[in-house]
N, C-alpha and C positions, 0 to 999 in steps of 0.2 A: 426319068423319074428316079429320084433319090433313093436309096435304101430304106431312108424313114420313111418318105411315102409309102414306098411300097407296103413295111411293114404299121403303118396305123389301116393303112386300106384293109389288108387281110385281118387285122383284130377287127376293124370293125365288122365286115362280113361273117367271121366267126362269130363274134358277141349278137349278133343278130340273129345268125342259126339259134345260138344257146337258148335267144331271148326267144324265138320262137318255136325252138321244143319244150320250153317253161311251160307258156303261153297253150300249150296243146296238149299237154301233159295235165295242168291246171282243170283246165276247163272238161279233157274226158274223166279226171274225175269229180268234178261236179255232174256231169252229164249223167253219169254213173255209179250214185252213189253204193249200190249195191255187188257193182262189182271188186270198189277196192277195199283195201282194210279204214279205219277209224282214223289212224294218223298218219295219211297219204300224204295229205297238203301242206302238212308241219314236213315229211320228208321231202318230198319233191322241193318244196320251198330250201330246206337246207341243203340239201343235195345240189343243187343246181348255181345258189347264191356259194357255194364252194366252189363249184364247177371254174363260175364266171369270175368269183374274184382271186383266186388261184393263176385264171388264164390273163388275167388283166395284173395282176404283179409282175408275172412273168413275161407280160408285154413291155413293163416297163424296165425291165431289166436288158430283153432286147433291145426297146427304141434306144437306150444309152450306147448298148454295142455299135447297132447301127450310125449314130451319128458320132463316135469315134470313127468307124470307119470311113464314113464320109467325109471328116475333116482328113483324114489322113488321104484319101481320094484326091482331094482337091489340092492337096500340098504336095503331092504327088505331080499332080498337072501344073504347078505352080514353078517348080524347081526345073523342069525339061525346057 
């Protein structure tokens, strides 16, 4: 498995974690109106769309690492 592979497999498992601590986050407090404050769901909502797309730039700034290195992997294997 390539280095890109690897690394879109772990973004996507992490973006999925994210997406479903969103998701559970969200819903305890709808569940709960009384326990959180007034603008939970404006924060969680911001908080988290920073979390995710913070993590996902910086996804893409790896996947570019990684397939530099993979090209140089193969040119590597290419020249022996």
């Amino acid at each position: 498995m390539s280095k890109k592979e690897r690394l879109i497999l772990a973004m996507v498992v992490v973006e999925a974690a994210l997406a479903g601590l969103w998701w559970y986050l969200a819903s305890y407090g709808m569940a709960n109106p009384d326990r959180v404050t007034a603008d939970f769901q404006q924060v969680i909502g911001r908080t988290m769309g920073m979390a995710m797309g913070g993590l996902l730039g910086l996804g893409v700034i790896l996947f570019l690492v990684a397939a530099r290195s993979d090209r140089k992997a193969m040119a590597g294997k290419t020249r022996r």
